[in-house]
Structures are given as structure tokens and as C-alpha cells.
N, C-alpha and C positions, 0 to 999 in steps of 0.2 A: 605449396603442393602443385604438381604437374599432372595432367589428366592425358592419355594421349588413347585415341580416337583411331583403329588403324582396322583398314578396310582389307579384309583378304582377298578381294579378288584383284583389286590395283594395287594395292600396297600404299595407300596415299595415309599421310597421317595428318590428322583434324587438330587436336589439340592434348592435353595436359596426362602426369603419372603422380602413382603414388605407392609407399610400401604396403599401406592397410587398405587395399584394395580389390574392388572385385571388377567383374568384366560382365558384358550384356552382350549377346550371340543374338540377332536380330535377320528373319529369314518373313518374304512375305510371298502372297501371291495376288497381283501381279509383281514381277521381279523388277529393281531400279526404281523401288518405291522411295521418297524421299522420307530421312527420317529427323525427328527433331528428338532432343533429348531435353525435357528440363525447359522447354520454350525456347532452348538454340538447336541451330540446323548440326546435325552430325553426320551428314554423309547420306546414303541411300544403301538398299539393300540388295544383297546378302554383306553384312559388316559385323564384327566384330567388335566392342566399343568397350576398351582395356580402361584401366587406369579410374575406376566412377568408386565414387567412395562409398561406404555403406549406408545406407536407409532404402528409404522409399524415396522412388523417381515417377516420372513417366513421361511415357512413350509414345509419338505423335506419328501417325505414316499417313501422309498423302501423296494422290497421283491424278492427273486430269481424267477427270470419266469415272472417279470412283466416290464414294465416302470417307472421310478421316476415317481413320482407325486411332483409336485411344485404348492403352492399359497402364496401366497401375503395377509398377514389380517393386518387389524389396531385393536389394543387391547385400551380400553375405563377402567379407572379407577372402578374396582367395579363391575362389567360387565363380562360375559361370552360370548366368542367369538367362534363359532363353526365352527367347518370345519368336511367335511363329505366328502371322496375322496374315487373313484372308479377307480380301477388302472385298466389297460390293459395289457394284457399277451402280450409279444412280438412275435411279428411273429415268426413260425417255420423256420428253412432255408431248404430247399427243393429244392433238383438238379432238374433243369428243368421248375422250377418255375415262374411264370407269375403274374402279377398283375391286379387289377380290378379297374379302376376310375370310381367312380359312383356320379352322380349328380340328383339332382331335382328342381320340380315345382311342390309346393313348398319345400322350402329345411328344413331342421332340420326334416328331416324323418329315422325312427326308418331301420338301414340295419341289414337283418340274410342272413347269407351263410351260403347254408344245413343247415339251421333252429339253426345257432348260429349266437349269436347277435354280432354283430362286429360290432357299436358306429353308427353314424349320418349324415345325406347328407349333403354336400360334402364329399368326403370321397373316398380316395387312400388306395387302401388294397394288401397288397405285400403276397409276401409266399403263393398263392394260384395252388394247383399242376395242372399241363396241365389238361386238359378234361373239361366234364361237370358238372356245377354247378348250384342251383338254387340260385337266387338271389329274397329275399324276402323284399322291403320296404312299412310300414304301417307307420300312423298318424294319430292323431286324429281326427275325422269330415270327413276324408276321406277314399276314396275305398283303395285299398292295390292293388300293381303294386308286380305280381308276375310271374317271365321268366327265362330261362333256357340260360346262356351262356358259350361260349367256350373259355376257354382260352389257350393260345399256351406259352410253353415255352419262357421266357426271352423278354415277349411282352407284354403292355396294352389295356385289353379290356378298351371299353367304355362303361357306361349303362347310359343312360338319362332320367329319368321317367317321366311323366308326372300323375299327381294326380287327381283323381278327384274328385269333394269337392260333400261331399254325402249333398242328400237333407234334411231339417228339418224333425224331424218326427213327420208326420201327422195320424201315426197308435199308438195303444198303444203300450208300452214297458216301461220295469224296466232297472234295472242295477246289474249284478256282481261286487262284492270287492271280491278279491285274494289275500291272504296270505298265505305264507308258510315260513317254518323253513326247511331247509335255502332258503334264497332269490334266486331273479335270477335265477327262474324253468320257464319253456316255458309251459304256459297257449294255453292248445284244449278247446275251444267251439264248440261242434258237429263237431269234428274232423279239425276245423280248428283253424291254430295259430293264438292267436290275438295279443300274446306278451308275458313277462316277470313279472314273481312276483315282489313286490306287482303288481296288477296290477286291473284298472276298469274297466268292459267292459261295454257301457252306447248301448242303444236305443237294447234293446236283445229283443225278441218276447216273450210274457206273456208265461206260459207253464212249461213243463220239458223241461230239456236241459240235455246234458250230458259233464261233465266237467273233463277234463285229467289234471292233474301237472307231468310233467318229467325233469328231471334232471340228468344230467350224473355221475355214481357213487350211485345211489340213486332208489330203488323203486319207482316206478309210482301211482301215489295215481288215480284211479277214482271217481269219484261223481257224482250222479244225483240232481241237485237244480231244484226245482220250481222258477220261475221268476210272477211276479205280477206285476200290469201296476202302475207307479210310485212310485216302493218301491225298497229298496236296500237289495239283497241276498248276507249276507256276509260268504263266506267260507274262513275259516283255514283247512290249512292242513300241518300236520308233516312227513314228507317224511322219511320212513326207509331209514339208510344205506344197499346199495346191497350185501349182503354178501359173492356175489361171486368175489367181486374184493380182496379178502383175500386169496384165494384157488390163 
């Protein structure tokens, strides 16, 4: 049996094929992540990985400054099997350091500290330096619980939120679609964060609005969109590089 290993964006091929075969479509963020298959190295991402024969495998992505990423797939004869992994920068270590345990009601709520995303309620967040921080959790169909707290050296706060489930909407309203190149830019609707690229923002008031994408590293793009009561305003937008993090 020959497996072969063949990366769409270079063309380069890794190894082996086969007739009863299936393929692993592998896409992460950040991009040029190195990927291993099986405990060998197969290339990096975005790749392609033809030729794997069927069971269960798994799937290893590492990159400096992040976390492994590990999953678990069953590859199906003939079949392409995708994995799309979002790795996590590793905590900074920082003398003096304090942690944050945050929780909700309900939970799977979107957490940003000082307005970066740091993953999903439940959620233990270390390497966070003494003083004050805001603490930002949103979700969807709900209000957004947004509070300032203190943390102290070599100790855990606690934050507990409690959500409140907004009502149906009984007025009119459209919707924002947000995309940008590159992802993962922090979306202002009239000055407030709703969230992260892509991103929809559903029951907006008919009208102008004024719409921010920022990004670290990156020019700020402004936009004004018109909203109309059950229609979808879709904005793109391509974010300069800042030219002053070269100087």
C-alpha cells in the first residue's frame, strides 16, 4: 500500500496511496501550522492528506507560541474528512501573576479580557498581571455581562455571570454578516464589541450604523452600512497591514 500526502497549496508530496481510501482536508488558525498524522510529521497547513486508509487516526498541530492541538477522526473510504483547528497562544508567564476563574449562566459564553478573546465559560485563565481588568462575556440571544475586576498576585479571582436572555424582537430589525481577511478582528457596532470576525450580528435597528474591524498589527477599517428591517448587510473588509510595526 502507497499513502500519498499532497499539500494544495505547494504541490509537494509527503508519502504513500491507496484504492480503499479516504483523504483528511486539514485547515487551522494560525496558518503553516505543522501537522503530524499518526505520530509522523505530514506537512503543515492548509494540506490535504489523500491516500489514509480507513479507521480512526489522529491528528497533532503544533506552532511556537501556541498549544498542541489534538483530535481524534475516523476516515471513511472515498470520503474527505475535515478538521479545522483553532490553536491557543500559551499564557505569557508574568512575575506576580494572578488568575481569573470565570463561570456562567448559561455557559458556552464567548470571554474577552481587555477586549481579546480568550475561549468559552467555564474557563480558568492564568498569566493574567495584578491590577484591573475588564472582563467581557457575550452570547448569542443574550445581554452581555461586562465588569471590571481585580486581580492580586499568585491568587484567583472569581467572576460568575449571570445572562440575561434578551427578548424576541417585536420591533423591526436586519442583520450584519462580517468578514475580513484576516479573521479573528474584533467587530464595533456604534462603538460597541459584539464580537470576532466572521461574525453576524442579528436584530440591529433599521438605519445607519457605524461599523469598526480592529486587529492588532493591522489598520482599522471604518464603515458606515445601512441596515433594512429583514435583510442581510453583508460587509468585507481587507484590513492593511500597519506599517509602523516595521519601523
Amino acid at each position: 500500500m502507497v499513502v500519498v500526502l499532497e499539500n494544495p497549496v505547494s504541490g509537494q508530496v509527503f508519502g504513500i496511496t491507496s484504492q480503499q481510501a479516504g483523504s483528511i482536508a486539514v485547515s487551522s488558525v494560525p496558518y503553516q501550522t505543522t501537522i503530524s498524522l499518526d505520530n509522523r510529521q505530514a506537512g503543515v497547513t492548509p494540506v490535504v492528506l489523500n491516500g489514509i486508509s480507513p479507521g480512526a487516526h489522529t491528528v497533532l498541530l503544533t506552532t511556537p507560541g501556541y498549544l498542541p492541538y489534538t483530535q481524534q477522526v475516523t476516515v471513511n473510504a472515498g470520503s474527505v474528512t475535515r478538521v479545522y483547528a483553532v490553536l491557543i497562544q500559551k499564557p505569557r508567564v508574568i512575575p506576580s501573576a494572578g488568575s481569573i476563574r470565570i463561570s456562567s449562566s448559561p455557559t458556552a459564553a464567548t470571554i474577552y479580557i481587555d477586549n481579546r478573546l480568550m475561549g468559552v465559560t467555564p474557563m480558568t485563565i492564568g498569566g493574567i498581571s495584578a491590577g484591573q481588568h475588564q472582563v467581557l462575556l457575550t452570547k448569542q440571544d443574550f445581554g452581555n455581562y461586562d465588569a471590571q475586576v481585580t486581580v492580586s498576585g499568585g491568587a484567583v479571582t472569581d467572576v460568575y455571570a449571570i445572562l440575561d436572555k434578551q427578548p424576541s424582537a417585536a420591533t423591526p430589525s436586519g442583520t450584519i454578516s462580517v468578514v475580513s481577511t484576516p479573521s479573528f478582528a474584533s467587530v464595533y457596532l456604534d462603538n460597541r464589541l459584539t464580537g470576532v470576525t466572521p461574525e453576524t450580528i442579528n436584530r440591529v435597528a433599521p438605519g445607519q450604523h457605524e461599523l469598526r474591524i480592529l486587529k492588532p498589527g493591522y489598520t482599522g477599517v471604518t464603515r458606515s452600512v445601512t441596515v433594512v428591517d429583514n435583510q442581510i448587510a453583508a460587509v468585507t473588509v481587507v484590513l492593511p497591514v500597519n506599517p509602523s510595526i516595521y519601523l
